[in-house]
N, C-alpha and C positions, 0 to 999 in steps of 0.2 A: 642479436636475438634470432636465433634459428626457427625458421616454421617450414613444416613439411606440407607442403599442397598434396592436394588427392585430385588436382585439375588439373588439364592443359594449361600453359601462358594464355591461351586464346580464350579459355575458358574463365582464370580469374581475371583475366582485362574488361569481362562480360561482366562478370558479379559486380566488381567495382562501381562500373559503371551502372548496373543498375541500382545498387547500396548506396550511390551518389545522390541518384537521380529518386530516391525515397526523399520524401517530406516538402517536395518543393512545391505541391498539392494543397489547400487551406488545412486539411485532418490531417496531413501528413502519409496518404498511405498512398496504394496503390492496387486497386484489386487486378493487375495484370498479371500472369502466371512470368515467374524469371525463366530465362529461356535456356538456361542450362544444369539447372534444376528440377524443372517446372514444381514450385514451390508460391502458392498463390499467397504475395503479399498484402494482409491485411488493413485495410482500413478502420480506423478505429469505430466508423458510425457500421463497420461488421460486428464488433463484439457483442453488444447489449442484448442482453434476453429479460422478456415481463415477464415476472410473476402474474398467476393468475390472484385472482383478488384473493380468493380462499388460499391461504398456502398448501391446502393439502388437496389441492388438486395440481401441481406441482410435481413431476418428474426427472430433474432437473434444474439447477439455480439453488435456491429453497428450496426443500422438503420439510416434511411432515414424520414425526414418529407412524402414522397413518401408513403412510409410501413404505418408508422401512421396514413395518411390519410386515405388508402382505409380500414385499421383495424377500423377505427371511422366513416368511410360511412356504413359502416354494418359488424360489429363485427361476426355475427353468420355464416353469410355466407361466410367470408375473413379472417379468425383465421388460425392459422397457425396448420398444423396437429398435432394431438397429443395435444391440448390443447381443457381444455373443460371447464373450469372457465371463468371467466370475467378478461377484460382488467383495469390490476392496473397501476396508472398514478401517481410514485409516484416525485414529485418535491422538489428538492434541495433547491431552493428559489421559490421567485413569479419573476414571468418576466416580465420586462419593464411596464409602465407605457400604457396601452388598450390590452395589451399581457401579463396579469398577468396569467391565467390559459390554459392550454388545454381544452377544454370546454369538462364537463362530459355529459352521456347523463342520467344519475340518474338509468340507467338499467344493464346495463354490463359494460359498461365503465364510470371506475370511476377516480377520480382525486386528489391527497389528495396532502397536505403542511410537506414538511418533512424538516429534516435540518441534514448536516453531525455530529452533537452533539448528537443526537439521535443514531449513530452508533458506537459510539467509548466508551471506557469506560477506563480506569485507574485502571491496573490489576498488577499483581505481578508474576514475572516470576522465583521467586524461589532464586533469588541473591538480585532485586530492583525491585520496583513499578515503572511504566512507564507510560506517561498519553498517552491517544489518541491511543490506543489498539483494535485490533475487540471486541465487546462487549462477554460477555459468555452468555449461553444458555437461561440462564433465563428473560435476556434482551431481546434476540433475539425472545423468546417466548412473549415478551409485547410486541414486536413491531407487530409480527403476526394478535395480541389480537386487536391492536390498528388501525388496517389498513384492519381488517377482510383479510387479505392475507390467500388462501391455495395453497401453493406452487409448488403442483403437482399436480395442475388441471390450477391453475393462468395462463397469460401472464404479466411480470412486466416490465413496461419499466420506467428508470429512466430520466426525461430533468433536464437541469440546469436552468432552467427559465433565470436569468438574464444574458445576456451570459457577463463571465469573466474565465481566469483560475482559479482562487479558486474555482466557481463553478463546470468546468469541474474535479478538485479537489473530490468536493463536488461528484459530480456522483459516480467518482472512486471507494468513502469510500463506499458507499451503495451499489456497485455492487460484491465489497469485501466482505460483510458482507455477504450477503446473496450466494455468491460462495463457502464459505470457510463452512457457515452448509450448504450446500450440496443442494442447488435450483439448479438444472440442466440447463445449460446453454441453450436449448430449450425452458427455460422459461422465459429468462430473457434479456432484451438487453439496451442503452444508446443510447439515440437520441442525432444525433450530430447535434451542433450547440445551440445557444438559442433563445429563442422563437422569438424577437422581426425581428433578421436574418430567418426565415422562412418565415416571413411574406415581410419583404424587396427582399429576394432571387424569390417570388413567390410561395414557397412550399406549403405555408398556407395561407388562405383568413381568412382576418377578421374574419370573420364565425365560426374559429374552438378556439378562444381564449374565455372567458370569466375574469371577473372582480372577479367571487370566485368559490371556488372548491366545494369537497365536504366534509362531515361533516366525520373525523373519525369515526365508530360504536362503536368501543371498544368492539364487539362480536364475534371477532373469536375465531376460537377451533384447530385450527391448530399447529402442535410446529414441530421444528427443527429434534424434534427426529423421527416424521415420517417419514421423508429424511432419506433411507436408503443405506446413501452415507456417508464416513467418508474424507471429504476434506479438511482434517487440513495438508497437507503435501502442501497446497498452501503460508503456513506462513513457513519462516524462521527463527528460534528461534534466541538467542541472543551465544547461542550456536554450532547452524550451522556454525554460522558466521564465530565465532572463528577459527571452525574446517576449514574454507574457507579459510581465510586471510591467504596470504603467511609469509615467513618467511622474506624476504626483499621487497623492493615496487615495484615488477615486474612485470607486468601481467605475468601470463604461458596461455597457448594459447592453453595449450593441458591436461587440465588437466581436463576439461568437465564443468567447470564454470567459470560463467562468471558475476562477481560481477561492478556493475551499481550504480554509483551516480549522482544522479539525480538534486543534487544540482547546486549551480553557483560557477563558479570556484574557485571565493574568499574562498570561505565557502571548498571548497574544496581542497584549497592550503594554510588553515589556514593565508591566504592574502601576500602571495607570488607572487599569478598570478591573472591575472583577464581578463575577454572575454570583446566583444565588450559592451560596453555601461556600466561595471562598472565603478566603482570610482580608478583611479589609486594613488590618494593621499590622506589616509584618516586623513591627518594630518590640512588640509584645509577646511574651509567650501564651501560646494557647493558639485557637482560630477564633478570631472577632468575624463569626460571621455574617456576609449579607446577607440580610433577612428581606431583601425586595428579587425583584428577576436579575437588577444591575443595580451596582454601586460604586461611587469613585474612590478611589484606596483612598485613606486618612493621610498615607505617610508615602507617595508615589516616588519618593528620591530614595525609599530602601526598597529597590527593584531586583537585588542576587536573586531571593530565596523562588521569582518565577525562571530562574534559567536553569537549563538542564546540562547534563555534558559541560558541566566547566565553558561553557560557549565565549566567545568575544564579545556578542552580543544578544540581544534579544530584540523580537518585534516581528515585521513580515514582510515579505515583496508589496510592494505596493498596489494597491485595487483590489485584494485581497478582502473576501466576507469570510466573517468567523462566525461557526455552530460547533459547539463541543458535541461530539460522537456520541455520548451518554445518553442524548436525548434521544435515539435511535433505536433503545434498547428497555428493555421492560424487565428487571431487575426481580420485578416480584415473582415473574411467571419464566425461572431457570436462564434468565439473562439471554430471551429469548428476542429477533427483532419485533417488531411495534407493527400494527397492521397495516396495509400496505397503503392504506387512504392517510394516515397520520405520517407514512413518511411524504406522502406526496406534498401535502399539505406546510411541510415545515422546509421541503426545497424549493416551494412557491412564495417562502415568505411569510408563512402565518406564524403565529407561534401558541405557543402548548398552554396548558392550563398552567404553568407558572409561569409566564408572557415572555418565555423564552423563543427567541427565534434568530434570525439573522442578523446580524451588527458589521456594520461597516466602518471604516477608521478613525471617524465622529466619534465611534462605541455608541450610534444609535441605530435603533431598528431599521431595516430596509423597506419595512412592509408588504403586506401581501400584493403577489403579481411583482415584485421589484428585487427576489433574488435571482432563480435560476430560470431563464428565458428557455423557448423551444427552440432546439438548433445548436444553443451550447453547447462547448465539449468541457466536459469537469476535468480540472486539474485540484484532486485533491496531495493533501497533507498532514502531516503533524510533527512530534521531533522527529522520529523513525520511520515514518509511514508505517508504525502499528496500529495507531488509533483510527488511522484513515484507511485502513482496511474494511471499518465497518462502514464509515461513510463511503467509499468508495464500492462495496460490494451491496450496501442498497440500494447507492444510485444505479449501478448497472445492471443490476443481476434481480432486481427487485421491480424498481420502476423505469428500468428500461432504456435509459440515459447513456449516451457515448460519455467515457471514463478512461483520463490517462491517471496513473499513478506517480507522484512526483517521489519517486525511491530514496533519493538523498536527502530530502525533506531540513529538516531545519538544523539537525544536526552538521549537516554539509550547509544550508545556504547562511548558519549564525555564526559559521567556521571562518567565511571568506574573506577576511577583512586587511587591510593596513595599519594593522596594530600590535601590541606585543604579545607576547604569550607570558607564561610564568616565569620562563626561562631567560626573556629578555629578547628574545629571536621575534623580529617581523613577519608575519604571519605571511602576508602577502607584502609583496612593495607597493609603491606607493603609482606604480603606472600600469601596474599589471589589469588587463581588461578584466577579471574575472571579479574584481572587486565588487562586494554586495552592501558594502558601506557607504552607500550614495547616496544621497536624496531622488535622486532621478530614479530608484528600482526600489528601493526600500522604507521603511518605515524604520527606527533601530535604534538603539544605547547602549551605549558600551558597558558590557560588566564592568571595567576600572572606577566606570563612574560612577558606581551606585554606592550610594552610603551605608558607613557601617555605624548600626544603630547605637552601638557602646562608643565608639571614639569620637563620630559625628563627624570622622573625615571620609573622601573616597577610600576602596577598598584597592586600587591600585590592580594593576595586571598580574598579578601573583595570584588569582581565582585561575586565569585562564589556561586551559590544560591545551600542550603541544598538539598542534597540527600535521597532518603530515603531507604536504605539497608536494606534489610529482614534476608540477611545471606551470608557474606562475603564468607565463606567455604562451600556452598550449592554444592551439587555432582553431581546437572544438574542442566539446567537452561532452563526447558521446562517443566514449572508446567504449564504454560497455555495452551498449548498442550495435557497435562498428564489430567489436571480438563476437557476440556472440549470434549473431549474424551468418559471419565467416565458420562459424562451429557448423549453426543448423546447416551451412548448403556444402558442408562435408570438407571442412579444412581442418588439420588438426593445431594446434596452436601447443608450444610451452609453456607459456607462459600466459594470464588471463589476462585479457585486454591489449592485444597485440596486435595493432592494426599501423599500415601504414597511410600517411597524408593523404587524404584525396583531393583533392580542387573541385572548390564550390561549384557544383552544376546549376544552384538558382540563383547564381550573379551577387 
């Protein structure tokens, strides 16, 4: 595999070494400038910014229809200090039907049609290929190209046009993207709510919507590598994970992390448990649902209908608390986030007016004061880390909280296992280290096992959809870390994820 350096020998022998010598730190980072770049590597307890209690006082992080409006009455004189570009308006969907666009003014404020597919990509992390991944550099530089985005002069605010959680989903992915190469949080924010709720709320008058946006250029000159910020310590490798997961299914409360599933409890108790309004008998047609906060399934041995992705298995790393992301979110008022005292409150342990809150691998409450500790660093998740965009973008960008994102999420960690596929092909061998089928890292049950409610026998490996393994014995498993790294400080690569072995610098 061919890769063209844009450095001396002296110079990548430097980067290596200081790419090595990243994470060997308790956060993993390092706020020392690299000295042949000078590209200041981030520590993750750099990223987090609070919301003010009012969201619309809010410049930044969250915004307000408030903020946007007086940014779009007169951009040049109402910009936020320190910006000197034009207002990018970039939209997840189009919204609602007479509230399809924020209306551009065709001068500074512009307005463009985007989609969370545009931000993800299907990358390889050195063990397996995972899909719906932050994009690598060279994507990230199309989209730049595609959107005339220049990032350190820019204001970018993302809406979800049509308001739904998938969209607010949708924002997440694009505010990820562009956090993790290094758009400084000063320039970037997520209006909450969608459109067509601004306009019913009062926030916005017809006036500011239009029927179409504007045309991408496709002439920007801007790339990722001029961000001279290295914020890859905002992703959680599939290998952090590991190193996170306890040795039995305990939360430890003092061990400085604090691992987040974001998913619904089915999915999370591989269909053991389930919260209010799931299906407690999937042996039935319809949803027999729970009518309390929790309830234990009727029929826990027909467990397929909680896996997604065709998985091997279902369940979690172990020490893992679950809160489904839904409760974050205020569905009545355009699927907008929940104020900022109620999210505190339910990452401290309380729970909401349907006695929803925390649950640990018991599937009982943790109680107030006994989920997320001061100092924690949140390792959230869900299958794809879409759902954990919103948990993971309240905790940081709301209430202020260090946040890595666990990217391969469950898709990849219910992937890993020593088992068959459909096809008959072992997934993983049976010595390979990356294995998540352990009792030592996980909590789990194999899709083969789960009953199928008509025959009353298991459903056998024939659910399970082909993996695709890169290298079962791989010696880490943070080449997308490692590739796009070597992108920001100016190497150009082939191929994505194309890094060579380094030798562990923390022993």
């Amino acid at each position: 595999m061919k890769m063209h350096l844009s450095r001396s020998r002296a110079g990548v022998a430097v980067l290596v070494m200081l790419l090595g010598l990243q994470g060997c730190g308790e956060d993993g980072g390092d706020k020392t400038a690299d000295a042949v770049g000078s590209i200041k590597v981030s520590a993750v307890t750099d990223l987090p910014q609070e919301s003010a209690d009012n969201y619309d006082d809010n410049i930044n992080g969250l915004i307000t229809a408030a903020t946007l409006k007086k940014w779009i009455d007169d951009w040049l004189v109402n910009r936020p200090a320190g910006i000197t570009g034009k207002l990018v308006i970039l939209q997840a969907t189009a919204g609602e039907t007479s509230y399809e666009y924020i209306k551009p003014n065709g001068v500074n404020v512009v307005t463009y049609l985007t989609s969370s597919g545009e931000w993800i990509q299907t990358r390889d992390n050195g063990v397996i290929e995972t899909p719906s991944l932050v994009p690598d550099g060279q994507a990230m530089d199309v989209l730049l190209k595609k959107f005339a985005i220049d990032p350190s002069k820019d204001m970018i605010v993302v809406t979800m046009g049509t308001a739904s959680p998938v969209n607010v989903m949708a924002q997440g992915r694009i505010w990820y993207a562009l956090r993790y190469w290094g758009v400084a949080k000063e320039h970037l924010a997520i209006l909450n709510g969608g459109h067509k709720w601004q306009f019913d709320s009062g926030a916005l008058a017809a006036s500011y919507f239009s029927t179409g946006g504007s045309t991408p250029p496709n002439n920007g000159t801007a790339s990722v590598r001029d961000l001279k910020v290295d914020n890859t310590i905002l992703q959680a490798t599939f290998e952090d994970v590991i190193n996170a997961a306890k040795s039995t299914d305990v939360n430890d409360p003092n061990d400085g992390v604090f691992i987040w599933d974001a998913r619904n409890l089915g999915q999370y108790s591989s269909g053991e448990y389930v919260e209010k309004g799931e299906d407690t008998d999937t042996s039935t047609s319809g949803v027999q649902a729970c009518a309390t906060a929790y309830c234990a399934s009727l029929r826990p041995e027909i467990y397929l209908p909680f896996f997604q992705n065709n998985n091997s298995k279902g369940g979690h790393p172990n020490g893992a608390l679950q809160l489904q992301f839904t409760h974050f979110l205020d569905l009545t008022k355009g699927s907008s986030y929940r104020p900022k005292a109620e999210l505190a409150a339910l990452l401290n342990g309380d729970t909401n007016a349907s006695g929803i809150g925390f649950v640990a691998g018991n599937y009982q409450l943790v109680g107030a004061g006994n989920a997320y500790r001061p100092g924690d660093v949140i390792y959230t998740y869900c299958e794809t880390t879409f759902r954990a965009m919103i948990t993971g973008f309240a905790s940081m960008a709301i209430l202020g909280k260090p946040v890595r994102f666990y990217d391969g999420a469950m898709v990849e960690w219910n992937s890993l296992s020593s088992t068959e596929d459909g096809s008959g092909n072992l997934i993983l061998p049976a010595d390979s280290p990356w294995r998540t089928d352990r009792t030592d890292r996980a909590f789990f049950r194999y899709a083969k096992d789960s009953i199928d409610p008509v025959t009353g026998i298991a459903v056998g490996s024939g659910v399970v959809a082909q993996r695709y393994i890169t290298n079962p014995y791989a010696p880490h498993a943070d080449k997308i870390i490692r590739a796009d790294k070597r992108y920001k400080y100016g190497e150009t690569i082939d191929t994505q994820g194309a890094s060579p072995i380094v030798a562990n610098p923390c022993g």
